[in-house]
N, C-alpha and C positions, 0 to 999 in steps of 0.2 A: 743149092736148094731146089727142091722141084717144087713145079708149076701148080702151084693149091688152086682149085675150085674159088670163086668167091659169090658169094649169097649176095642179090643183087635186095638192095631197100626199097621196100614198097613204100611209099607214104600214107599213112593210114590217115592222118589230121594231122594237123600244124603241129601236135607235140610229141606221135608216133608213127613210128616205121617200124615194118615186120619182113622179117627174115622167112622166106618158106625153104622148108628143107626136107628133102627124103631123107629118113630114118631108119635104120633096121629096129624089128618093133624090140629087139632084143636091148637094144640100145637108146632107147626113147628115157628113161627113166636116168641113167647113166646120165644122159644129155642135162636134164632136170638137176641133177644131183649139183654136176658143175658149175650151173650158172645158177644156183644158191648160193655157192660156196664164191662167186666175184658176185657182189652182193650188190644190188643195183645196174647190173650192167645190162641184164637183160631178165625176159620172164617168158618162159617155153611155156607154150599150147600145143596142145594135143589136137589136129582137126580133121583126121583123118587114122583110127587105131588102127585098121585092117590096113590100109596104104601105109601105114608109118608115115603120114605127114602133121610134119609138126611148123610152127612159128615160133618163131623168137622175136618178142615185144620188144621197143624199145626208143629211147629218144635220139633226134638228128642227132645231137649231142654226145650220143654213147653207141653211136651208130659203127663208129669205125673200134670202137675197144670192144662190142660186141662181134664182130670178124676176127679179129685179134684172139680174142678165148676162142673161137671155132677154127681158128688155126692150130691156136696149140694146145688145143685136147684131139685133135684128127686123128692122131693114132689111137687113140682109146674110143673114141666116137666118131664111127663110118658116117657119113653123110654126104649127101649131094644135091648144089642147088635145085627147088623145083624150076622146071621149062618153061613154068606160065603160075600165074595166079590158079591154086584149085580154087573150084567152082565153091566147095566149102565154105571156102573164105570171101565170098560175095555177098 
């Protein structure tokens, strides 16, 4: 198995953590589609359209099955953790 990327969790509050992730903007919606369909596990924003940076909401709690679906939709959904917190999201 090769070496996956992993989205490091931001702690937003005691009851969420966010995922920041480069998106090709082609595939922003895609991404959205997926984590409707694992229902609870997580909830993609959009925070950047031109950058494709998006977050994925979500609890300590479903922190690791939300990595887990960004595993295994990778081939259908490019992504790469962001390097830092964007500034969007301050």
């Amino acid at each position: 198995m090769k070496n996956l990327p992993t989205p490091i969790p931001v702690p937003i509050d005691a009851t969420t953590v966010a995922f920041y992730l480069e998106v090709p903007r082609s595939h922003v919606v895609l991404l959205t589609v997926y984590f409707e369909l694992y229902d609870g596990v997580g909830t993609v924003r959009t925070l950047d359209k031109e950058g494709a940076v998006v977050c994925v909401l979500t609890t300590p709690s479903q922190a690791q099955d939300c990595v887990n679906v960004l595993h295994a939709i990778r081939e259908q959904v490019s992504w790469e953790p962001c390097s830092e917190t964007p500034k969007s999201a301050l």
